[in-house]
N, C-alpha and C positions, 0 to 999 in steps of 0.2 A: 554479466554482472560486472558494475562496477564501482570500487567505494574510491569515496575522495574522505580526507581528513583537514578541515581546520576550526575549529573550537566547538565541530560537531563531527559527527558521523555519519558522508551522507552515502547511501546505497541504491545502484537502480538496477531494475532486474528486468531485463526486457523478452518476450516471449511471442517468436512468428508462426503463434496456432492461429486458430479462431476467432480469438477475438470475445468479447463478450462487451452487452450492454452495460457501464458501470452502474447508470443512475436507477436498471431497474434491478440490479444483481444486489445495487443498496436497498430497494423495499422489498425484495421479495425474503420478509422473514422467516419462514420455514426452507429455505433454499439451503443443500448442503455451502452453495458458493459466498452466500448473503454471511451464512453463519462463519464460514473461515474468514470473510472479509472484518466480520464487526470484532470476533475475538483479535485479529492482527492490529486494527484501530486500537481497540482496550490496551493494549499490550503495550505498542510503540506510545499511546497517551499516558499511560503509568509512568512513562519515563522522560515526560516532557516532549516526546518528539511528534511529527507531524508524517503521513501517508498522505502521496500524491496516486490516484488510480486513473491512467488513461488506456481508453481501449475503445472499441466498437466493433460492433460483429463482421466479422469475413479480413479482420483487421488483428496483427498483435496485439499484444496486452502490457505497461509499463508501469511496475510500482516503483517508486521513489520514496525512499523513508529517509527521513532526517532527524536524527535526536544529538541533541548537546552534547557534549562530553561531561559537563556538569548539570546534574539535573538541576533547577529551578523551586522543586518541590524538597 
């Protein structure tokens, strides 16, 4: 993990498991992974910021969250 600071807060977490599909782990709504994905969306969006998700199966997984230091909202 690692966070940088200038007029946001950005954090990336990087992970050399598995791997997972992002675009189908984004439709598969009844997925417990779909469902931690869209509430962590909800979350960093309540506060202005953005989630970047790269991964592919047999490959790590890298979230990137960026939120302002001052919200917008």
């Amino acid at each position: 993990m690692s966070i940088e600071r200038h007029g946001y807060i950005r954090c990336s977490i990087q992970g050399d498991g598995i791997g997972l599909d992002a675009a189908q782990a984004s439709l598969d709504q009844g997925e417990p992974a779909a469902l931690a994905l869209r509430r962590i969306r909800e979350r960093i969006a309540a506060v202005s910021g953005t989630l970047r998700l790269t991964s592919r199966p047999g490959t790590g997984t890298e979230l990137l969250v960026t939120v302002p230091l001052r919200s917008s909202r």
